[in-house]
C-alpha positions as CSV (number, residue, x, y, z in Angstrom):
1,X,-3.1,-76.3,-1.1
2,X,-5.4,-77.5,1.0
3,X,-7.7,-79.4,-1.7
4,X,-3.7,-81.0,-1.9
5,X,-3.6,-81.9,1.7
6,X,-6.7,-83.6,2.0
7,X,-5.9,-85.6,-0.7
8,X,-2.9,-87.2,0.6
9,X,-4.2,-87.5,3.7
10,X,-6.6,-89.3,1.9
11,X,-4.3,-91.5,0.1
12,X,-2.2,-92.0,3.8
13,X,-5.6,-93.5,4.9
14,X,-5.9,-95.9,2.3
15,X,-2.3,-97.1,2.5
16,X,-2.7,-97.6,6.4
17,X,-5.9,-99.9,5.6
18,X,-4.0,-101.7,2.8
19,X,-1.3,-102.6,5.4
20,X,-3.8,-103.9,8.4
21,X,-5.9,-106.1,5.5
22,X,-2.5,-107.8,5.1
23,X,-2.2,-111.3,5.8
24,X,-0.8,-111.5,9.5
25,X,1.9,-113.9,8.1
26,X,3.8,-114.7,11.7
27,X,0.2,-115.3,13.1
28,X,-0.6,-118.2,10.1
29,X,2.3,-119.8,11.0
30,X,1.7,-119.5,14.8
31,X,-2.0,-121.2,13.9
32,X,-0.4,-123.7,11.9
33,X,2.3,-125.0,14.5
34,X,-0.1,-125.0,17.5
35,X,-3.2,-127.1,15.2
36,X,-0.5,-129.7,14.2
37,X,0.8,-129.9,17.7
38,X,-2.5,-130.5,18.8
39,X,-3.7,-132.7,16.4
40,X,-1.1,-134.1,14.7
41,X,1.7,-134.5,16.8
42,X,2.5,-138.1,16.2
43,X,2.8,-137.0,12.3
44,X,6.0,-133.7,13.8
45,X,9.0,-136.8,13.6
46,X,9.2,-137.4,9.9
47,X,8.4,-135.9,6.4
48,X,4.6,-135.8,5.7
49,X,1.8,-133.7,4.9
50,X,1.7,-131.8,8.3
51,X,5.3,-130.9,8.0
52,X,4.9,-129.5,4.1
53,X,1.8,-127.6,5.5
54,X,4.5,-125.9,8.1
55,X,7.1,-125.9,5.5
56,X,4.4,-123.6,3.2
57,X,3.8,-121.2,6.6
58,X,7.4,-120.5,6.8
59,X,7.9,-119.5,3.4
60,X,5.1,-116.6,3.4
61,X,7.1,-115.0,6.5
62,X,9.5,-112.8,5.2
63,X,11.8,-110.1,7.3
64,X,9.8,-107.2,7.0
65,X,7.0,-109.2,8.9
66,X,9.7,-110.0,11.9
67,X,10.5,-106.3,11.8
68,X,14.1,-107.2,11.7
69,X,15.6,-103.4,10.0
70,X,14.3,-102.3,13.9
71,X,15.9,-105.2,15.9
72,X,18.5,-104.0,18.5
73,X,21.3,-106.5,18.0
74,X,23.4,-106.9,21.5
75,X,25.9,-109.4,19.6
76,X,27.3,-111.5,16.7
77,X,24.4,-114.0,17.5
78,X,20.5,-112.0,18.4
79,X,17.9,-114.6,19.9
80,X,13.9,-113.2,18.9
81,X,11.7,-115.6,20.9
82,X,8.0,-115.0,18.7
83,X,6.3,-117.6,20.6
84,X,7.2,-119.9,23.9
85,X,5.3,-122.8,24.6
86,X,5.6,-125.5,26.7
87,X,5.1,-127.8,23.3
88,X,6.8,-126.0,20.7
89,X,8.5,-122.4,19.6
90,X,9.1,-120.3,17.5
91,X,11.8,-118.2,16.7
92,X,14.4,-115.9,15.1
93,X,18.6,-115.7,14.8
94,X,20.2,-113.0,13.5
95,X,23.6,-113.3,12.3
96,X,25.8,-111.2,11.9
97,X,28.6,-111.4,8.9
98,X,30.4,-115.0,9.3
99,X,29.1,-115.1,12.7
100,X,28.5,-119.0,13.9
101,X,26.3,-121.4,15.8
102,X,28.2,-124.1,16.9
103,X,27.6,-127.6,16.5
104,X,24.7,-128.9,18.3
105,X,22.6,-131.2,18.8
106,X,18.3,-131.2,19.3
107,X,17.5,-133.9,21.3
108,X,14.0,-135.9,20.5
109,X,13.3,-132.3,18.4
110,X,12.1,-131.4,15.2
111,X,13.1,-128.2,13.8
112,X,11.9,-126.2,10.7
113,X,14.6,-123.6,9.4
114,X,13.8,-121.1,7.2
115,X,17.0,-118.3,5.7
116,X,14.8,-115.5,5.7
117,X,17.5,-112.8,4.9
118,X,21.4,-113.5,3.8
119,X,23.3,-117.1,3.7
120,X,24.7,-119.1,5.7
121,X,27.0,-122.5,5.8
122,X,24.8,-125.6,7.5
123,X,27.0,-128.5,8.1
124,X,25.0,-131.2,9.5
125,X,25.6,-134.5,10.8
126,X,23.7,-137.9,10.9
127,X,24.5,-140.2,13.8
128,X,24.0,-144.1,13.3
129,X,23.5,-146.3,15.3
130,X,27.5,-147.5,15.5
131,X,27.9,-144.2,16.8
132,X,29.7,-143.4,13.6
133,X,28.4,-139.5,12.2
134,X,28.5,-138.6,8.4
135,X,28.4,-135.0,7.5
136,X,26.7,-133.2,4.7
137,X,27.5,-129.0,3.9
138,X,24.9,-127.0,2.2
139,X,24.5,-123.4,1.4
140,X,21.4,-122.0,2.1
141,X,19.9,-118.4,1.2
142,X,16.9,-116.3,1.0
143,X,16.4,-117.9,-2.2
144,X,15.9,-121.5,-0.8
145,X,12.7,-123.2,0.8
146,X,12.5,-124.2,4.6
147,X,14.3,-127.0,5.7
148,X,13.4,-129.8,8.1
149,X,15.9,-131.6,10.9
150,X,14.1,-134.9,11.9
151,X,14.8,-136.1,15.4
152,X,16.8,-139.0,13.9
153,X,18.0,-137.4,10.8
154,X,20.7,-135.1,10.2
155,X,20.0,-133.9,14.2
156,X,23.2,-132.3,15.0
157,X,24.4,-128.8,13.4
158,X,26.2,-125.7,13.0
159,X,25.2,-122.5,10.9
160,X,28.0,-120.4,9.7
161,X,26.5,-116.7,8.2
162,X,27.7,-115.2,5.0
163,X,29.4,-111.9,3.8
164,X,25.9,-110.3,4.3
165,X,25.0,-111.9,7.8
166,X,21.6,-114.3,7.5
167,X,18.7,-114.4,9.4
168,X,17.2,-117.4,10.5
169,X,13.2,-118.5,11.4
170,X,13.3,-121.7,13.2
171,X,10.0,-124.2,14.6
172,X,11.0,-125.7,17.0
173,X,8.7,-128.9,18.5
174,X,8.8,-129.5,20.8
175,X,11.4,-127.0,22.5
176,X,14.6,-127.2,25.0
177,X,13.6,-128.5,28.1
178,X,16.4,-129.6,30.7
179,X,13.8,-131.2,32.8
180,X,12.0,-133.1,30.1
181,X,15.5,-134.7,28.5
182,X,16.0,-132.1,25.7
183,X,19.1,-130.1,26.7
184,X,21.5,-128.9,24.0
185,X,24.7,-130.8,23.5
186,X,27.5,-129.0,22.4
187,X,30.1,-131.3,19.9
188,X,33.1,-131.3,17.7
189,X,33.7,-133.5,15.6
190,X,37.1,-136.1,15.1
191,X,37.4,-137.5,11.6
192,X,37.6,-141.3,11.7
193,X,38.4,-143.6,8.6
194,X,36.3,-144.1,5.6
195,X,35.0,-140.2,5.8
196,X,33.2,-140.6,8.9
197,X,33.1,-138.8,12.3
198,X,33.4,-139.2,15.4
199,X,31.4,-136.6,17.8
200,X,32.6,-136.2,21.1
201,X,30.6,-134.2,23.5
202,X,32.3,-130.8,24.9
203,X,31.2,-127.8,26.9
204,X,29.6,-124.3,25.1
205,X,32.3,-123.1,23.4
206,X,33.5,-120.1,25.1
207,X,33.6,-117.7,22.4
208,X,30.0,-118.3,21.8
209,X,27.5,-116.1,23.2
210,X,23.6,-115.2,21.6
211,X,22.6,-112.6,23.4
212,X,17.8,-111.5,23.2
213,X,16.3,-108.9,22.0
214,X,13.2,-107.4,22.0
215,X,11.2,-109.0,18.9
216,X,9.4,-106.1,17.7
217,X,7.5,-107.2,14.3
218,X,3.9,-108.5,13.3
219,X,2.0,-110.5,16.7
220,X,1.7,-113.7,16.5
């Protein structure tokens, strides 16, 4: 019995190492934003190396690393702030079934989204310069890359989660920032002629509310 004992102590040990000598992914991406903001911000506003290298950070950061199965959700909508900085952020929705993010906008922003668990509905909408907005709808899971939402392309939207909820791991550079320009429009949009849209500008919907939580999975 006890020869038994020591061996799976033995073995608990070795599992516990296995786990710390994995890759810290949250932190690789952290490293990742923060070295392109600082040296490559110019290169953050439209598709290019520095935003595939983010793109390939996303995609290694997976729920189990945001600790998500622990994650006390207050509400439909659960805000994880993993890193607030005056440039950029970096952070988590969760979802839960057909919950929704209205249709918003990200002033002078570029944001990375990555569907890290679940689906969700993203209709999105490029403004011209008539004024005049065209949408798009996709369908995004688990199963799909991380996307990019350029600060002149595609730059207002709304997620809509699935039957199994989604969770969501969005860059954010640089972030919200009411003194700086960047606060968040709220929209809906009127249907025009042709298959275009209108977007007319209207206060945060009343039903919405996304509610923090404690984020509770690998340091960044």
């Amino acid at each position: 019995m006890a020869a038994l004992t020591n061996a799976l102590q033995a073995l608990g040990a070795r599992a516990k190492q296995t786990v710390m000598r994995q890759p810290n992914a949250v932190k690789a991406l952290h490293n990742a934003v923060r070295d392109a903001v600082e040296h490559h911000a110019s290169e953050l506003i439209k598709p290019g190396p520095q935003i595939d290298a983010l793109l390939t950070a996303m995609s290694a950061v997976d729920a189990a690393a945001l600790s998500i199965d622990d994650v006390q959700r207050p509400g439909a909508c659960t805000y994880l702030g993993i890193v607030e900085h005056a440039d950029y952020a970096i952070a988590a929705f969760v979802l839960a079934p057909h919950a929704k993010i209205p249709l918003h906008d990200h002033p002078n922003m570029t944001v990375l989204s990555s569907v890290i668990s679940g689906s969700m509905r993203v209709t999105s909408f490029d403004v011209g310069a008539d004024g005049k907005a065209r949408r798009s709808e996709s369908v995004l899971s688990s199963d799909d890359g991380p996307a990019a939402l350029f600060p002149s392309v595609n730059n207002v939207h709304e997620f809509r989660a699935g039957d199994g909820g989604a969770v969501v791991l969005d860059v954010i550079v640089p972030p919200y920032d009411e003194d700086a320009g960047r606060a968040c429009h709220y929209f809906e949009a009127v249907a025009c002629n042709g298959g275009v849209f209108r977007l007319r500008e209207v206060p945060e919907p009343a039903d919405f509310e996304c509610l923090g939580a404690v984020y509770q999975g690998l340091r960044p």
